[in-house]
N, C-alpha and C positions, 0 to 999 in steps of 0.2 A: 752512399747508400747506408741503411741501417739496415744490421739482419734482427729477424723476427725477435719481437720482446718474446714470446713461447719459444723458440729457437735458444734464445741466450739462456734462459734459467734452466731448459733441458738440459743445456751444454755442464753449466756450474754444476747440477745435480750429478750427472755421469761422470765429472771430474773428481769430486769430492771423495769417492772410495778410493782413488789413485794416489798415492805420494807425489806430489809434485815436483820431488827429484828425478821421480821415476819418468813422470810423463815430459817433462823436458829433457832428457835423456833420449827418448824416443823421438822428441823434437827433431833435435840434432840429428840422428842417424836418420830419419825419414828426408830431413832436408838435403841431405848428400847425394842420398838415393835417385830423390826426382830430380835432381841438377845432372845425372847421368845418361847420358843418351841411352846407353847401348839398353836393348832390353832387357825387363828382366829374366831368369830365369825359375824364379819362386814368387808365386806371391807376393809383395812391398810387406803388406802389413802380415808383422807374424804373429803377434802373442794381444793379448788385453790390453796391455800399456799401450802398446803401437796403434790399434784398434782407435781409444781414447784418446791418446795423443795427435790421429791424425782428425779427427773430430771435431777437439779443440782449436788448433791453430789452422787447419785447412778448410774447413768447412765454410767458413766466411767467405773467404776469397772462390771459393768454387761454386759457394751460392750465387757471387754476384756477380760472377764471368757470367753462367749461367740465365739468369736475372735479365741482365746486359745483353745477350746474345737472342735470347726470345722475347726482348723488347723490341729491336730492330728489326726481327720480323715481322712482329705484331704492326708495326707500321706501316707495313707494305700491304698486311692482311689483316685489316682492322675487325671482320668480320670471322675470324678466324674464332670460335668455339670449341674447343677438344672437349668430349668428356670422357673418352679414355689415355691413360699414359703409361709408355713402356719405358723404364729407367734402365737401361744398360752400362754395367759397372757401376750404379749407383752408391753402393757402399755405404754410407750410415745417413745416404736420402737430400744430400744438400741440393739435387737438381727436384727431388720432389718438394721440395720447402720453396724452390723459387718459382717454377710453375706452378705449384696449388693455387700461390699471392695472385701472380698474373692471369691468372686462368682460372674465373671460380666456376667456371661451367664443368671443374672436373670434378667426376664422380666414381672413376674406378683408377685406380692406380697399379701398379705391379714394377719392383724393383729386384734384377737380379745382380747376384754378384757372386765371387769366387770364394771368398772368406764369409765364412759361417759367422763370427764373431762384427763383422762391422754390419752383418744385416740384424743379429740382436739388438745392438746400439742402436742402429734404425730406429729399428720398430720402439722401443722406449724412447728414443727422443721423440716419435711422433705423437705416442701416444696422448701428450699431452696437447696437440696440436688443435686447433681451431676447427680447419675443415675435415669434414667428415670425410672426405675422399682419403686424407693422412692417415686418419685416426682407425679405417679399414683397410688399408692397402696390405699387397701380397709381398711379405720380403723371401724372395727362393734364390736358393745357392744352385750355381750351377757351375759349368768349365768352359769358357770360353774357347778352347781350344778345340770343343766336341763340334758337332753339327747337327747344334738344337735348331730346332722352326720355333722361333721365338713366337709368332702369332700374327703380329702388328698390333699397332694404336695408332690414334687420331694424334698422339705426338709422343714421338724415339727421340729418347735424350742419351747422347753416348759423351760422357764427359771427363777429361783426364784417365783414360783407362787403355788407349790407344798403345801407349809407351810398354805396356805389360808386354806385347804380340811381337811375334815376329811378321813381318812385312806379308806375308802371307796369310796371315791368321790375323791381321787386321784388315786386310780387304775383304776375308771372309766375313768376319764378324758387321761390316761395315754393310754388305750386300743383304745379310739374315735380316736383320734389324729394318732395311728398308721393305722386306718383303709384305706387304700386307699395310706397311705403313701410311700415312698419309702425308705427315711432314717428318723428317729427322733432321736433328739438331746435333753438331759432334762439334763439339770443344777442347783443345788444347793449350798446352802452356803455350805462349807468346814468344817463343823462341824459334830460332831459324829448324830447330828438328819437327817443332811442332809444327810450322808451318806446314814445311813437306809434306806429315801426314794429314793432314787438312785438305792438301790438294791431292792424295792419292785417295783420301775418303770423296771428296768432291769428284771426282775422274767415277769412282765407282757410282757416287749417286746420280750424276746425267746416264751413265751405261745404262740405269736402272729405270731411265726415263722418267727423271724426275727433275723439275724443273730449280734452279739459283733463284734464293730470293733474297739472301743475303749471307754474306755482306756484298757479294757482288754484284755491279750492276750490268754484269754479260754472263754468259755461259761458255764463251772462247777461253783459251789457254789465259793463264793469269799472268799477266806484264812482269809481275816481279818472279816468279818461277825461276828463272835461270840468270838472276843479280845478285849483287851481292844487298841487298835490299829483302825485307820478309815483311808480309802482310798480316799485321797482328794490334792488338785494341788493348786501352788500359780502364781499369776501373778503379775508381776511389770506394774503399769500404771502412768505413769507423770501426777500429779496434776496441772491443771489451776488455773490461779489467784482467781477466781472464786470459785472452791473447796475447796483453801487452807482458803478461807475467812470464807467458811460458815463452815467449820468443824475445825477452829481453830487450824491449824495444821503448822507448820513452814517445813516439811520437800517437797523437790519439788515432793515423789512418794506416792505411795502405795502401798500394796501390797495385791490382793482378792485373798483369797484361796476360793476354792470350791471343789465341787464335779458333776460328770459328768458321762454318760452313752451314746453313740452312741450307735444305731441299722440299719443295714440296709435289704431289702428283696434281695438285690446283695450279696453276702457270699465273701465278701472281704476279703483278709487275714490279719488279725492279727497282729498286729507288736510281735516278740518273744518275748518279754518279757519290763516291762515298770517299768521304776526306779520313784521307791517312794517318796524322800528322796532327800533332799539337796546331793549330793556327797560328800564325804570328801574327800578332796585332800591333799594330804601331799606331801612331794618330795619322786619320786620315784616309789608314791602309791595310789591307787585311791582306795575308798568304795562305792560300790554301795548296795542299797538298791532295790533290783528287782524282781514283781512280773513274777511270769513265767510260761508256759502254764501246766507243768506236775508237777513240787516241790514245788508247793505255793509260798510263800514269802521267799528268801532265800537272805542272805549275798554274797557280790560275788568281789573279790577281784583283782584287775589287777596291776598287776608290770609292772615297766621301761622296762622289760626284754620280754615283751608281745609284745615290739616293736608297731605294727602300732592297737594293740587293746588298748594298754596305749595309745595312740594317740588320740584313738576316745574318750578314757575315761576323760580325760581331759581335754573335749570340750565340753562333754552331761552335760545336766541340769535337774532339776528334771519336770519330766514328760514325757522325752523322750522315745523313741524308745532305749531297746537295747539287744544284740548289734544294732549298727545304720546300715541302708540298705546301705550308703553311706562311705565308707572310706575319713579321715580328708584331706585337700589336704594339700600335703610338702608345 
């Protein structure tokens, strides 16, 4: 994925009043941060460096988890329009820069968060933004801890912000946000803690009577829940000069695994089954790794000889739909 050419030059403009020792300094101490389970007990981001620093080097990857995550539903709900959106823990907007892209039908936006300082950055990174929904959107501070009536929107994005809460103040927060909503979208690092909370966010979104539309293709307890196995997506994003600077890294991508839960109050259907798992492809033979609505997690093997489903298997990647709705074209 490539994030927004107005994205990347907002990014370099916001860096540029920061020392670059400074902000990779912040680098560092952010990345320790979010490798820690336990929650936290202040805020992550505490001062401008931090604000900016997480800006820089995080915003990419949580634009294109994001990006990634309300694509795959968009598949299942092709007809799916938002033109309002509620960003929860949005912080300097990377889920509003990925929904505006995929969603131009939207027209009103609103991002809250807990730190004052990363919804300033926001709103200046937006400002230079394309759609007019960005270039108007409401950035308001709030406490996540409180028990605000958020409102609803036609689409709740709650992403990376989960980990702040305590297990209790994430179900609530989880519950507010679906109120009034129509789909909500909650994203997590790719790790086995993140998981967990994915499935205690999902537990809350059917309570809320709101139907899975991805990634899974059932609403039953989840096969990997209690293995030693976690249900989680990676995405490739091409590093800017920019990123590759502050996080010291020579290679041009990345790659953010996470973890994800769509719900919607429309009972979309389901894609059949969704492969877990890098595929392995050999000549001749593809492996898939694919959870499925009735057998859990099963092995699923396709030959040359399968003709036009070896076709399609040869072309899915992991996180897809399969089998795919669409046959590969000759």
């Amino acid at each position: 994925m490539e994030l927004p050419v107005e994205l990347v030059e907002a990014l370099d403009r916001a860096c540029a009043g920061v020392p670059q020792r400074q902000l990779a300094t912040s680098v560092d101490r952010l990345i320790t941060r979010y490798r820690d389970p336990r929650p936290a007990s202040t805020p992550i981001l505490a001062s401008t460096a931090d604000v900016t620093a997480y800006a820089a080097y995080r915003m990419p990857a949580t634009w294109a988890a994001v990006r990634s995550a309300l694509e795959r539903f968009a598949e299942q709900a092709p007809g799916f329009r938002p033109k309002t959106l509620l960003d929860v823990g949005g912080g300097t907007g990377a889920a509003l820069w990925a929904a505006a892209e995929l969603f131009p039908s939207l027209a009103e936006a609103t991002v809250l968060d807990q730190v004052d300082e990363a919804l300033q950055l926001g709103r200046r990174l937006a400002d230079g933004a394309g759609a007019a929904a960005m270039r108007a959107a409401v950035w308001r501070r709030t406490s996540f801890a409180d028990q605000e009536v958020f409102g609803g929107a036609d689409l709740v994005t709650i992403s990376y912000v989960l980990s702040e809460l305590s297990e209790t103040e994430q179900a609530a927060l989880v519950a507010r946000s679906a109120e009034g909503a129509e789909v909500v979208t909650v994203i997590e690092p790719g790790t086995p803690d993140g998981h967990r909370r994915i499935l205690a966010a999902r537990d809350v979104l059917i309570e809320a009577d709101m139907t899975v539309v991805a990634p899974c293709p059932h609403q039953d307890v989840c096969p990997l829940a209690a293995g030693t196995d976690w249900c989680h997506f990676s995405t490739r994003i091409n590093r800017t000069s920019l990123h590759r600077r502050l996080k010291g890294g020579e290679l041009g991508h990345e790659d953010e695994k996470f973890s994800y839960v769509v719900a919607s109050r429309t009972a979309y259907q389901p894609a059949p089954g969704r492969i877990l798992r890098h595929p392995l492809k050999r000549k001749g033979l593809v492996t898939l790794q694919v959870c499925t609505p009735d057998d859990g997690v099963r092995q699923t093997l396709v030959s040359k000889r399968q003709g036009e489903a070896y076709r399609s298997a040869r072309d899915v990647e992991w996180g897809d739909a399969w089998p795919p709705s669409h046959p590969p074209a000759d």
